[in-house]
C-alpha positions as CSV (number, residue, x, y, z in Angstrom):
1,X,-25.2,31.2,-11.9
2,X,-21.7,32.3,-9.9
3,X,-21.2,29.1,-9.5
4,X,-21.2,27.8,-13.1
5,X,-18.7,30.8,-14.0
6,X,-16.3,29.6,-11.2
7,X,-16.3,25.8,-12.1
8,X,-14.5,26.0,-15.5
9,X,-11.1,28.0,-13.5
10,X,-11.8,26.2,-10.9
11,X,-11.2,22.5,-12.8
12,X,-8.9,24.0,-15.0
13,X,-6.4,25.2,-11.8
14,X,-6.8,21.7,-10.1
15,X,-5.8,20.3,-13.4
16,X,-2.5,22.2,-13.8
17,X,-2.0,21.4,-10.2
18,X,-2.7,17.5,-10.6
19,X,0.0,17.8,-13.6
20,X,2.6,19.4,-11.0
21,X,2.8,16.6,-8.9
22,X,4.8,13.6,-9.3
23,X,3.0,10.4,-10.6
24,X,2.0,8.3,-7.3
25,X,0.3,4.7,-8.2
26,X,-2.5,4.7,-5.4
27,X,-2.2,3.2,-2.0
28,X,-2.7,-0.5,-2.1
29,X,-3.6,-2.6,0.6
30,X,0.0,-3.8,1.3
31,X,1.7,-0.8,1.1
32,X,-0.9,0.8,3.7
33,X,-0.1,-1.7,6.7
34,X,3.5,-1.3,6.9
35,X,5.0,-1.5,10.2
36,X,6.2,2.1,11.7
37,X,10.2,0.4,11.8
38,X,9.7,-0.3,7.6
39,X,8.5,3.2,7.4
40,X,11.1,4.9,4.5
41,X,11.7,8.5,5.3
42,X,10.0,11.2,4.2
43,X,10.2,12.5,0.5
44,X,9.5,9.2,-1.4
45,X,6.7,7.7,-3.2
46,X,5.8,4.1,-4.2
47,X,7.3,3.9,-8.0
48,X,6.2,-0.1,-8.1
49,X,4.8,-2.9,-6.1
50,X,5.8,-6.2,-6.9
51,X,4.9,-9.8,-6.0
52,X,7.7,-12.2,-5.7
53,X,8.2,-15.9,-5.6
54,X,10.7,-18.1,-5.9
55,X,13.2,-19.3,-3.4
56,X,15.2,-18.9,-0.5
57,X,18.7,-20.8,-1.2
58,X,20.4,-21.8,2.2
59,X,23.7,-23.6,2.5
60,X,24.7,-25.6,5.1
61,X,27.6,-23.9,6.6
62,X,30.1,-24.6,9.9
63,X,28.9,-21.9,13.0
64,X,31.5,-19.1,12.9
65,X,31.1,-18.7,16.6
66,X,31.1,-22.4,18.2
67,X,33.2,-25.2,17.4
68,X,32.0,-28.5,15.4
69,X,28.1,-26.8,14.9
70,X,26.6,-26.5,12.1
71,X,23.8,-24.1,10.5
72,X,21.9,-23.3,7.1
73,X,22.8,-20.0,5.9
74,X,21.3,-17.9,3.8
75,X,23.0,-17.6,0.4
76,X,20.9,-15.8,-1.7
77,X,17.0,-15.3,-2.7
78,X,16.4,-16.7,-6.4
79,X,12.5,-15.4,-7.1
80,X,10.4,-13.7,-10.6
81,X,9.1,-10.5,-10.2
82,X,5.2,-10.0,-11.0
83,X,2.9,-7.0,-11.3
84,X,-0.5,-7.4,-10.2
85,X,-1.5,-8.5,-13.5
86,X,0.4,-11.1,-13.3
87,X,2.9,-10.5,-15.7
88,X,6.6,-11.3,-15.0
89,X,8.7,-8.1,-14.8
90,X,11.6,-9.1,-12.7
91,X,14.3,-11.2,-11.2
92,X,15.3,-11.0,-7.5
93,X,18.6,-12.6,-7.1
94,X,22.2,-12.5,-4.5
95,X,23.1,-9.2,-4.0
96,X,20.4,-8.7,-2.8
97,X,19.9,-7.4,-6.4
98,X,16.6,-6.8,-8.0
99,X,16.4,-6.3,-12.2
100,X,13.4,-5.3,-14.3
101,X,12.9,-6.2,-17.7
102,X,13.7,-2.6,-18.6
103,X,17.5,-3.7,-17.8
104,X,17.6,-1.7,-15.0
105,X,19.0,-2.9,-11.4
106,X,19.1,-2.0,-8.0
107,X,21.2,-3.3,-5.2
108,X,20.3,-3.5,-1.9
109,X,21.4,-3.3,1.7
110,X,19.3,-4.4,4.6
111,X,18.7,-1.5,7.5
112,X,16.0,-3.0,9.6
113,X,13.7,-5.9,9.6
114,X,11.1,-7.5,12.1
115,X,9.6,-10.6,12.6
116,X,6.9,-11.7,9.9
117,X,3.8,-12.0,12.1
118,X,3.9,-15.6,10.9
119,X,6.1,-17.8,12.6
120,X,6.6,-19.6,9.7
121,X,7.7,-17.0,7.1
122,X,11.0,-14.8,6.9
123,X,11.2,-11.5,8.5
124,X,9.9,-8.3,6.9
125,X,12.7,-5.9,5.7
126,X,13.7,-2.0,4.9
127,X,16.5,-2.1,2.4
128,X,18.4,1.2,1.0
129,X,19.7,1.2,-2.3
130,X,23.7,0.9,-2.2
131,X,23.5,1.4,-6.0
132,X,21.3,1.2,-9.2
133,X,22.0,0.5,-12.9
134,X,20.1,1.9,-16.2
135,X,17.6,4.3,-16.8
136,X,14.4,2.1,-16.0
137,X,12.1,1.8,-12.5
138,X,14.9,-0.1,-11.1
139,X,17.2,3.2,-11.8
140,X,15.4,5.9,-9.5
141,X,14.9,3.1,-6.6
142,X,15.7,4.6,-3.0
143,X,14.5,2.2,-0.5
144,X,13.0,-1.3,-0.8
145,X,9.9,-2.6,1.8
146,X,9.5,-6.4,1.3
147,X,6.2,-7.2,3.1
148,X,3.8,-9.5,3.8
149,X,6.0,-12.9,3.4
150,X,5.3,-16.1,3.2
151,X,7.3,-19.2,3.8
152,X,11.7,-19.4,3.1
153,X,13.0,-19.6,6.4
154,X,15.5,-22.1,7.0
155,X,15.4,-25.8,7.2
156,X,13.8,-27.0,10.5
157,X,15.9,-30.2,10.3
158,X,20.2,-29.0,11.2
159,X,22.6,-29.4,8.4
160,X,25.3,-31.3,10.0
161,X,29.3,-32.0,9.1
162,X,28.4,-34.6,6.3
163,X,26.3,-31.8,4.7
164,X,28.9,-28.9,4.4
165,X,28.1,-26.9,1.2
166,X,24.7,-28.9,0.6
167,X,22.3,-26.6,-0.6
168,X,18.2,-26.2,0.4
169,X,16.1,-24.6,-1.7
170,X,13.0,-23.1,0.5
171,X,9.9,-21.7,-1.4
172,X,8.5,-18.3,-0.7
173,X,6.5,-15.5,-1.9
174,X,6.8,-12.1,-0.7
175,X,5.5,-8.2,-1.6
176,X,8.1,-5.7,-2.6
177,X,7.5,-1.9,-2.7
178,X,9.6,-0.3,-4.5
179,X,10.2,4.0,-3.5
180,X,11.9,6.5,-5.4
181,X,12.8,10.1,-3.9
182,X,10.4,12.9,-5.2
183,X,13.2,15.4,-5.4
């Protein structure tokens, strides 16, 4: 009988302490096996994970560093947005810059990245916002994971004098998770 009495507080204090805390989507398998160097520090919580694909533009380009070499640089990334639904809710272009289809942006700067365990894909990154646009997701963005890639690394074959400012689009598909501060 004591126990009935106690449930009804009891539910009613976890509720009011359930609506105290700041919405977190739940862990998903991606953002659960993130390498400890992509780690974002403490404080933050996953506003959005997002599937990309698209492309990885390089442009064949002279080496900066030895004389009459040449290499395919990266230019920019050029890939839609997706939820898990499916549905498109995004551009990722140059910047890098990411904007939802609530009109809001954020820009990016790259602070660590590792090897994709594929030898074949592009490396994994931790990106911190430089600076965001609009009052959307894209507006509260902190730090940026992009995970789990696949494919868009560089043309295997060289780019050579005769293909200076040739450009080589490269497929690939990524995971982006998306972290907001909770303060």
């Amino acid at each position: 009988m004591t126990t009935l009495r106690l449930l009804p507080p009891l539910l009613c204090a976890m509720t009011l302490l359930a609506a105290c805390q700041p919405s977190i989507p739940p862990a998903t398998q991606a953002s659960v096996n993130v390498p400890e160097g992509l780690r974002v520090p403490p404080g933050h919580f996953v506003v959005l994970e997002a599937q990309a694909r698209g492309a990885q533009i390089y442009e064949c380009k002279a080496k900066a560093d030895v004389a009459q070499a040449f290499e395919w640089s990266l230019k920019a990334p050029d890939a839609n947005l997706f939820d898990w639904g499916g549905k498109r809710i995004g551009h990722h272009y140059a910047g890098p810059t990411w904007a939802a289809a609530d009109g809001s942006k954020v820009i990016g700067e790259v602070k660590h990245k590792i090897d994709s365990p594929s030898t074949s894909a592009i490396p994994w990154l931790l990106i911190a916002a430089k600076s965001n646009e609009g009052e959307g997701i894209f507006g509260r963005v902190k730090w940026i994971q992009r995970i789990n890639t696949v494919g868009g690394i560089a043309p295997l074959s060289g780019c050579s004098h005769t293909e200076i400012s040739k450009e080589a689009r490269v497929d690939y598909a990524a995971t982006y998770i998306f972290y907001a501060s909770a303060r």
